[in-house]
Structures are given as C-alpha cells and as structure tokens.
C-alpha positions in Angstrom: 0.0 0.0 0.0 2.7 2.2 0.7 6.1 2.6 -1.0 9.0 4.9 -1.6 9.6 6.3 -4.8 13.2 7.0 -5.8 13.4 9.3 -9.3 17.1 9.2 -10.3 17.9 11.9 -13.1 20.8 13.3 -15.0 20.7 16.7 -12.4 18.7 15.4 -9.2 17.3 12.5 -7.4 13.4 13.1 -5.9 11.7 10.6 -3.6 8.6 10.5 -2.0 6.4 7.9 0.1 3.5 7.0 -2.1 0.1 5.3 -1.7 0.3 2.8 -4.6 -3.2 2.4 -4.8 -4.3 5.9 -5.4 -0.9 7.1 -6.7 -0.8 10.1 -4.0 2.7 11.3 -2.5 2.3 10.9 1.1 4.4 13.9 2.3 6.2 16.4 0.5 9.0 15.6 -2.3 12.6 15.6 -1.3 15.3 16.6 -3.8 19.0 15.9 -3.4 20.9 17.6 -6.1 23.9 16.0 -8.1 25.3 19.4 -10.6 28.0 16.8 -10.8 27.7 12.6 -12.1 28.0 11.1 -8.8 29.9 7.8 -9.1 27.6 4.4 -8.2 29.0 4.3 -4.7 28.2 8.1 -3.8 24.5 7.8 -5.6 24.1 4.6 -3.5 24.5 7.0 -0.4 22.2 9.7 -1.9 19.3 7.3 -2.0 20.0 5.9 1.2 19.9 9.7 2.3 16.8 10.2 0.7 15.3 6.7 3.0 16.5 8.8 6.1 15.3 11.6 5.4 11.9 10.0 5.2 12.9 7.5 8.2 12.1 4.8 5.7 11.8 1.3 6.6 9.5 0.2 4.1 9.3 -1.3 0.3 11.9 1.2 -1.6 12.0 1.3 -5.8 14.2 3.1 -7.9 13.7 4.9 -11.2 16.8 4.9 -13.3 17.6 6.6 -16.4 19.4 4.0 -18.4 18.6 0.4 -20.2 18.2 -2.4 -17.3 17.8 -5.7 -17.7 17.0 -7.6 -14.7 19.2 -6.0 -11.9 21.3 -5.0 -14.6 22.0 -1.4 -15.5 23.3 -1.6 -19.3 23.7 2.2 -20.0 24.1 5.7 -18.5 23.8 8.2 -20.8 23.7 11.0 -18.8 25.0 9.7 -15.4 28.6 8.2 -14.1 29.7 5.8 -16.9 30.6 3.2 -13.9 26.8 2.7 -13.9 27.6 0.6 -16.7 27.2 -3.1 -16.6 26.4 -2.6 -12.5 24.0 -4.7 -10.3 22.2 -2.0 -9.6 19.7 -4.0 -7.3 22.8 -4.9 -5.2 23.9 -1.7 -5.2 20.9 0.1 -3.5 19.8 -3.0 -1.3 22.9 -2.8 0.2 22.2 1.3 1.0 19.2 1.4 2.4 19.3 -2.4 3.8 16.8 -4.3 1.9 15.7 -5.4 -1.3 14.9 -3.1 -3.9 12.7 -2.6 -6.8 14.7 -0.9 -10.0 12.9 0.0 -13.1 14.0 2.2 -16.3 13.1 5.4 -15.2 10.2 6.4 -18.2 9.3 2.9 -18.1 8.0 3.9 -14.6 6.8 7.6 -15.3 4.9 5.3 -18.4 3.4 3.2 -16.1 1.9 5.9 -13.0 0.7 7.6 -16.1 -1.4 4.7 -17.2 -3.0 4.1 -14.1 -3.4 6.7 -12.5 -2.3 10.1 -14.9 -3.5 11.0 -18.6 -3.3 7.7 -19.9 -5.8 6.1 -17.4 -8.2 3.7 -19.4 -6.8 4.1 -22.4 -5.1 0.9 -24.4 -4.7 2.2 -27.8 -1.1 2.1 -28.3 0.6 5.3 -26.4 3.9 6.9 -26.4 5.0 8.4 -23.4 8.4 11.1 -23.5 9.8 12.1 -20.7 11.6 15.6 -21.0 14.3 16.8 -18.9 17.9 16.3 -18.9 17.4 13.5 -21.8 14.5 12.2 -23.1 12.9 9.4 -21.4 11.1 7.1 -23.6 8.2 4.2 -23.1 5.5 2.4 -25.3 2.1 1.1 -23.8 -0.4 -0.9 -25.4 -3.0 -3.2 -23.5 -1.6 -2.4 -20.9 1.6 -2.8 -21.1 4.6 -0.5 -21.2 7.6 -1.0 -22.6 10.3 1.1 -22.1 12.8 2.2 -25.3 15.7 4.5 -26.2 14.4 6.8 -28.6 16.3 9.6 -27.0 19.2 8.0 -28.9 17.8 7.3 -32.4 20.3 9.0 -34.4 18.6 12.3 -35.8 20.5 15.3 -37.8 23.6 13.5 -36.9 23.7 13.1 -33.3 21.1 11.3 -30.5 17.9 13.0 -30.8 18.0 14.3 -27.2 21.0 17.1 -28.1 18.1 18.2 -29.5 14.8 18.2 -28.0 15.6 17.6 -24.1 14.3 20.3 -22.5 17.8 20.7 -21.1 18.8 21.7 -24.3 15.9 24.2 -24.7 17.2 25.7 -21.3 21.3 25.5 -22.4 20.8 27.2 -25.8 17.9 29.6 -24.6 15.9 28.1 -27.2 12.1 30.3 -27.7 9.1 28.1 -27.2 8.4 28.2 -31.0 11.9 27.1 -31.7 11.9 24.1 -29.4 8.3 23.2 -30.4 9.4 23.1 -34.1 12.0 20.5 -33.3 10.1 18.7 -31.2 7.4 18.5 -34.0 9.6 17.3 -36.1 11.3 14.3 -33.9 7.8 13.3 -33.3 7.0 13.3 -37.2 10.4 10.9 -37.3 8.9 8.4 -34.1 5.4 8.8 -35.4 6.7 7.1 -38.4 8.0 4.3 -36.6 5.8 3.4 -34.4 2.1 5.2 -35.3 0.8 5.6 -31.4 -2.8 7.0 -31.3 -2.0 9.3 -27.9 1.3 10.7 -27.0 1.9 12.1 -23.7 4.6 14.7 -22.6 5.8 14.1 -18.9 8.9 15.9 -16.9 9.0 19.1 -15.4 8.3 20.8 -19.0 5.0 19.3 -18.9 3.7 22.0 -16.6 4.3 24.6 -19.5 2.6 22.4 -22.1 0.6 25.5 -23.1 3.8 27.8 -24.2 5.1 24.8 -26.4 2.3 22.2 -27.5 0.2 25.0 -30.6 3.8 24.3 -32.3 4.1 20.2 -32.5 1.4 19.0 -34.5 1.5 14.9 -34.6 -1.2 12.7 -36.0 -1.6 11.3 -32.8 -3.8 13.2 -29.8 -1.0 15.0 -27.7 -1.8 15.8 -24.3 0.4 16.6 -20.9 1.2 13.8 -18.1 -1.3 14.6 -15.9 1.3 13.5 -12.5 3.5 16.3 -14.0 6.9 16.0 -12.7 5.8 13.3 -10.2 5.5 10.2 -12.3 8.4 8.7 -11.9 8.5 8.8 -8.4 4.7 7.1 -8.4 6.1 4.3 -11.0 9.0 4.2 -8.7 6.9 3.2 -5.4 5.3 0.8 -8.0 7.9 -1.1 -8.8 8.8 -1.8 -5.5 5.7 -4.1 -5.2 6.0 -5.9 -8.0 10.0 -5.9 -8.7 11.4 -5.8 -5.0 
C-alpha cells in the first residue's frame, strides 16, 4: 500500500512515500541535487539519504535513467559511466538495507501515467516522453509498457536528445516556437516508426505544455502527463511491489 519512490535523473534525485493504490505522494517531495555525475558508490548513499530523510523502513523502488535488464543497469547516458554493466539491485539493497525494486526510469513515469495520470483507461497504443535532462522514452499498449531509447535514435547526426531535451531548450535559450518546431519534427520521425494514437509529454516541462504544445502537430492526440513531474516517483513506489 505504501512505497517509496526514488526518481534518479541526469541533475537530481526526488523521492517520496506513495500510496500505490491511489498514486498520491504521502508527504512532501525531497530533492538531493547531483550538478555533478555522482559515481555508483556516492549515488548509493544519496538514495540511502533520501530513506533517512523520510525515516524509511518500508518497500523502496528506484527509477533509473538508463537500459536495465533484470538488476542490470546496461547504460548511463547521462550519469557516471561506472553505472555501466552494475548490479544496480545490489547496489541500492545494500544502501538502504533491503531489497529493492529498479525500473528504467520512463518505463516507470509510463506506467503511474497509465494508471493513475493522462493515460488512465486508455489501451490504444501510447507513447510516453519524458523531458528533462534526456528524453525518457516508453510504449504502452493493452496495458503494457515497454520502455525504449528513442532519445538515442540517431537524428540530424547526433542522438535525438541534443536536440529536444528540454535541457537543451534551457542551455541554448531556445524560444518556445523554436523548441516546439524541433520537437514536432522528432515526433514526425517516431510517429513514423511506431504510429501511437496518444502521445503524452511528462517531466517538469509538462507544466508549460501550453507555451510549447500549438507548435508540434503529430497525427496522434497530444496531451500533458497529468502526475506532471511526479511520475516517476509514483512508478518508482510501483515497482517496489511488483520488482522488490
């Protein structure tokens, strides 16, 4: 019933204690900054900082932005490159002194938006995106939710995310029609691919939907995660049920 949600990303990592059956935070988010890639030893303390400061003794899942298989990590893109090839379940059961649950982290934003955000009900095929520092990526269909790497697809000559993270939009001082324009046009490229009939636009940029979304036109109906910046600490705490 109750789980803690560990969102590891390329500039933070944000936890709460979450009902998993309604998808609610339970107290306030807590944010531990990394400006710098912490190594897998020093994140390992960050989330078992993030269990004390909550005084945590329950069910703990991770969110983690990078391939895993299993309790494997198999890439870090935007985090320490000793991530790579890691047990990553060892690693943070050892922290915080039990098993963990560790899920690709827009695999997990994908999955709280499907029960509980903007994709509740729906089992038409749906792409999810996470913005932020990279871009997150998932697929669900009946569902379930896959989670994928389109942030790398190779676009203009480099991985599509040195282009359309909202990172990037931030870095460059991008306008909103500028960054809309190229995110319209990498989701005319994954449309192409993959033909979802919703799309939905999670990360903290999803709470400005309005300033960007009259400017990316898919075929598919676009709308914003509805758990905002939350989801993949909700998918997080759900993954500690059903992975831990």
């Amino acid at each position: 019933m109750k789980s803690l949600g560990i969102d590891i990303g390329g500039s933070a990592l944000k936890g709460a204690p979450v009902d998993t059956q309604t998808g609610h935070l339970l107290a306030e988010r807590y944010r531990i900054a990394t400006p710098e890639p912490l190594s897998p030893v020093r994140m390992a303390q960050a989330v078992a900082e993030m269990c004390a400061h909550f005084r945590w003794r329950g069910p703990v899942g991770i969110g983690f932005p990078g391939v895993v298989q299993g309790p494997r990590i198999c890439s870090s893109a935007n985090l320490h490159r000793g991530f790579i090839g890691c047990d990553g379940v060892k690693l943070f059961s050892k922290a915080v002194g039990r098993k963990v649950g560790l899920i690709n982290d827009a695999a997990a934003a994908g999955g709280a938006e499907m029960r509980f955000g903007a994709g509740r009900g729906f089992h038409g095929k749906t792409l999810l995106l996470t913005l932020g520092t990279g871009v997150g990526s998932a697929l669900a269909y009946q569902g379930v939710v896959v989670p994928m790497e389109l942030g790398h697809l190779q676009w203009k000559g480099r991985a599509a995310e040195k282009r359309v993270a909202a990172s990037v939009r931030e870095k460059k001082d991008l306008s909103w029609p500028e960054w809309g324009g190229r995110l319209n046009e990498y989701l005319d490229l994954v449309e192409r691919i993959l033909w979802p009939e919703r799309i939905i636009i999670g990360g903290g940029v999803s709470a400005k939907f309005e300033k960007f979304s009259r400017f990316v036109k898919p075929k598919a109906r676009l709308v914003p995660a509805r758990l905002l910046n939350h989801a993949g600490i909700v998918g997080a705490a759900l993954a500690a049920e059903t992975r831990a």
